[in-house]
Phi, psi and omega in degrees: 000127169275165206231146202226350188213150214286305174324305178309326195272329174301323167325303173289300188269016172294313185295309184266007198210034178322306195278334195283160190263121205271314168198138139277123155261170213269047113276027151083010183265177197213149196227123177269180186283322159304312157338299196293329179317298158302343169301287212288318184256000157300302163292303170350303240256294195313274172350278170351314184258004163273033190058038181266129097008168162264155185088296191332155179247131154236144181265122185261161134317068205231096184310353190064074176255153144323309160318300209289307192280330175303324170278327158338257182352295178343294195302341208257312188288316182263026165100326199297172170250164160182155218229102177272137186237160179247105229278326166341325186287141171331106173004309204257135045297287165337318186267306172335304194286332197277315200295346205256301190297310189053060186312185172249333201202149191229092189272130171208136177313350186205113163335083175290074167330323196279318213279329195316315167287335214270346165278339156288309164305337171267327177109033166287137168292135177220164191185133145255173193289344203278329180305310182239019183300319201292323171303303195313296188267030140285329189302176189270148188276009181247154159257127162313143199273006242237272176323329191272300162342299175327321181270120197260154163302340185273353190288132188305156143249322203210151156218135172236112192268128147243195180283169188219146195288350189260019181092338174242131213290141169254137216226084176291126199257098194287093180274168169320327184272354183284305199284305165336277197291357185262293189296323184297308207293300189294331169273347165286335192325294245230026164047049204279134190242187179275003172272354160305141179221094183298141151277137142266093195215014116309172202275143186266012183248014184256101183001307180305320188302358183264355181268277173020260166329285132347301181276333165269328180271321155276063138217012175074029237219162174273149163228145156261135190242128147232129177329156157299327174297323207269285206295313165323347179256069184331307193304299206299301179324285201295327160267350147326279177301326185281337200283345198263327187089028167331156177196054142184129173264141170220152170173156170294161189280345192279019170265272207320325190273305143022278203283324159332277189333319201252029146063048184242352165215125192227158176305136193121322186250147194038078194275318177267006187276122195245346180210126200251114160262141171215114155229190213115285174204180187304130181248114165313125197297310213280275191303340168305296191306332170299327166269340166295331185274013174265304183238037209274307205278353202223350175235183142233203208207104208226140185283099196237151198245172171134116161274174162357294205286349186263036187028061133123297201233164176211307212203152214214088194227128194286096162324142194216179179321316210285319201288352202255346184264003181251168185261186182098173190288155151254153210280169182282333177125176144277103158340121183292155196271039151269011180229107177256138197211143162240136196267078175256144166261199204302359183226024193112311188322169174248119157222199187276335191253160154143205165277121167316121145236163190230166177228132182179173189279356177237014168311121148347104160339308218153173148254141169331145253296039169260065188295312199269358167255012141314287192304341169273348175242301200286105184222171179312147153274147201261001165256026159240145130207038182282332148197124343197119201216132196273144155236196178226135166267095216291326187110001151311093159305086219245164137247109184275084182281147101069015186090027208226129176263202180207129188290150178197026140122205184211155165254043153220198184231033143294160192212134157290085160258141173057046213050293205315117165276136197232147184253126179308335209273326190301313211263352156271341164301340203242300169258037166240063144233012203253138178287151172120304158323128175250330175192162191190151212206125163239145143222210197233146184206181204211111188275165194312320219255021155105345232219097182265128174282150171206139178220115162292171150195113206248138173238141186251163172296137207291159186049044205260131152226132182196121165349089182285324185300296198330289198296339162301311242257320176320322197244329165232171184295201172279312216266358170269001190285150183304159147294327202192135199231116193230152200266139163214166180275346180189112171301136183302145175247170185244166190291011151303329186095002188263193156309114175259110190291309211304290173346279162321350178256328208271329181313318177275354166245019176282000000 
């Protein structure tokens, strides 16, 4: 049946797969699909009687619980938007995003005390399950057929923040009919059946996690979830995934160069994994082949490219033999064919080398209450022009070889660490908020042995002394804090007059 709004599809496959197992968590409890299904129209129902709307946003809490993934659902089934956070982050972050999101309601699977204020403080609802499960699972096990009917393909599902160069996190706005067509796509890619078992060992407020998610459960497929406490641990993660019988991996390469380092995958270990999908950022060639030659006769291996707005994935490319004998990145690929791009260089122009832009059906509504950095990356293409047709500028720097393209860096100064894309400005916005600082530069490098790196560099006020890491934490998450912070009396300028990063980068890797 086709399906036109996510509630449907979720629906069909609740319909072929009742008894079947829906999610594992690593703490080994399991949820079917009917379960989750009823769960999902239980909060639905609730959510209803707190006064939500369509359109209305709600922001979970979300630990990856049966409660977490039922309300993601709930909301879907109803129009609704809603926005997974990462509760970890520093207090004024937390308040960016919420203040950015502007929820109706603020949910969360495990009572949070730091978030309970911070929601008093914006004047925010806030509700957690030990407050209402017993309303919940009173609620009625139908959705109305009314609420679903309502719902189109172009209605917003999610907002997903990522970093923002002005200091504040951007809330890319995902619709249904994008994610329809990214769930059709990931199961013809990878040719994925109901004999399939996915990981989930991404983050769920993290990009990747939306292939995760998506691709497996609205296609009637298992996902195994694991936590952030379970994936700090390798062993216990990695035995997680063998005991369930994982048979596809998605994860940045810079867990898998991880689990490498620490000699945890060896022939023997992930035995049922038949395909190592990795994107996010660049896998360094020297360390691919360490894993290819491992598991080259029992997996395949696949590159993938997509920023936030081109909803999660564009493109998927199956690494082979020939790619492991050239130096260099392996290519990105051929667009999937939800996608149509355009090549402008520096001058506009449509040529082979320059900026990615894509034009396609899982292009991002926009960010979320951000009209002038919207009007700046989505813009008309400028190779129509008989009538109006929207793109996205990704900020990619590309080469199109041979049908193939190849990443060649960016024309700003975002960066990939650890997967997370981070804007470097974001994160000198965090520290010349530090007292003492007089200037300050950060950039990103990347060592032989696979392992990325951001190194500030701060010149201070003479006798000034002060915790630099302590006072980031205030202001950003963990994986944004420098690896290495080095002092200097005064950073070199370029004949701009500005902070010369390039300088400062080739010094440091000299």
């Amino acid at each position: 049946m086709y399906a036109y709004n996510l509630g449907q599809a979720f629906a069909a496959a609740v319909r072929e797969n009742r008894e079947k197992t829906a999610i594992i968590f690593d703490g080994a409890d399991r949820v079917t699909f009917q379960e989750l299904d009823i769960l999902s129209n239980q909060l639905a129902n609730f959510f209803l009687g707190q006064k939500i709307e369509k359109r209305d946003v709600i922001a979970i809490q979300n630990r990856k619980s049966p409660y977490g993934f039922a309300a993601m659902i709930a909301c879907l089934k109803l129009g609704v938007i809603y926005t997974n956070f990462d509760y970890t982050n520093p207090k004024e972050r937390i308040l960016k995003i919420l203040h950015t999101a502007e929820p109706k309601l603020v949910f969360a699977d495990e009572r949070n005390e730091a978030i309970e204020e911070i929601c008093q403080e914006l004047h925010m609802k806030y509700i957690a399950v030990s407050q209402c499960q017993e309303a919940v699972l009173q609620q009625k096990e139908s959705v109305s057929s009314f609420w679903l009917e309502g719902v189109t393909g172009n209605m917003p599902a999610y907002i997903m923040f990522t970093s923002g160069s002005t200091g504040v996190p951007k809330g890319v706005l995902i619709r249904q009919g994008s994610l329809l067509n990214f769930i059709k796509w990931g199961k013809a890619q990878y040719q994925l059946t109901k004999d399939d078992i996915l990981t989930n060992v991404n983050p769920i407020y993290f990009d990747n996690s939306v292939f995760d998610f998506y691709c497996s459960v609205f296609n009637g497929i298992t996902m195994v979830s694991v936590t952030k406490e379970v994936v700090e641990k390798p062993k216990e993660m990695l035995r997680v995934i063998e005991e369930n019988g994982c048979t596809f991996w998605f994860s940045v390469p810079s867990m898998l160069i991880y689990l490498m380092n620490l000699k945890l995958l060896t022939k023997g270990r992930l035995t049922d994994i038949r395909a190592f999908s990795f994107g996010g950022e660049g896998y360094p060639k020297e360390l691919l082949r360490k894993l290819y030659s491992i598991y080259k006769d029992s997996a395949k291996f696949y590159n993938v490219y997509g920023p936030t707005e081109g909803t999660c994935i564009c493109s998927a490319y199956e690494i082979t033999e020939k790619d492991m004998e050239e130096d260099g990145l392996a290519p990105l690929g051929r667009l999937s064919a939800n996608f149509e791009s355009v090549i402008l260089d520096e001058n506009g122009e449509q040529n082979t080398v320059g900026e990615l832009c894509l034009i396609g059906e899982q292009l991002a509504l926009g960010y979320y209450n951000d009209k002038e950095r919207t009007e700046a990356s989505f813009v008309e293409c400028p190779q129509i022009g008989a009538y109006k047709e929207r793109m996205y500028k990704t900020g990619d720097r590309v080469e199109l070889a041979e049908g193939k393209l190849y990443f060649r860096g960016r024309i700003d100064n975002q960066i990939k660490h650890m997967g997370y894309r981070i804007e470097l400005e974001e994160i000198e916005n965090a520290l010349i908020k530090i007292p003492g600082l007089k200037q300050c530069a950060a950039i990103h490098t990347v060592s032989k042995n696979g392992f990325s790196k951001i190194v500030a560099f701060v010149a201070c006020e003479e006798s000034q002394e002060v915790d630099i890491r302590k006072e980031l934490k205030k202001y950003l998450p963990g994986y944004m804090i420098p690896n290495a912070i080095e002092h200097l009396d005064e950073l070199p300028k370029n004949a701009n007059g500005k902070v010369d990063r390039v300088f400062l980068k080739q010094q440091y890797e000299a």
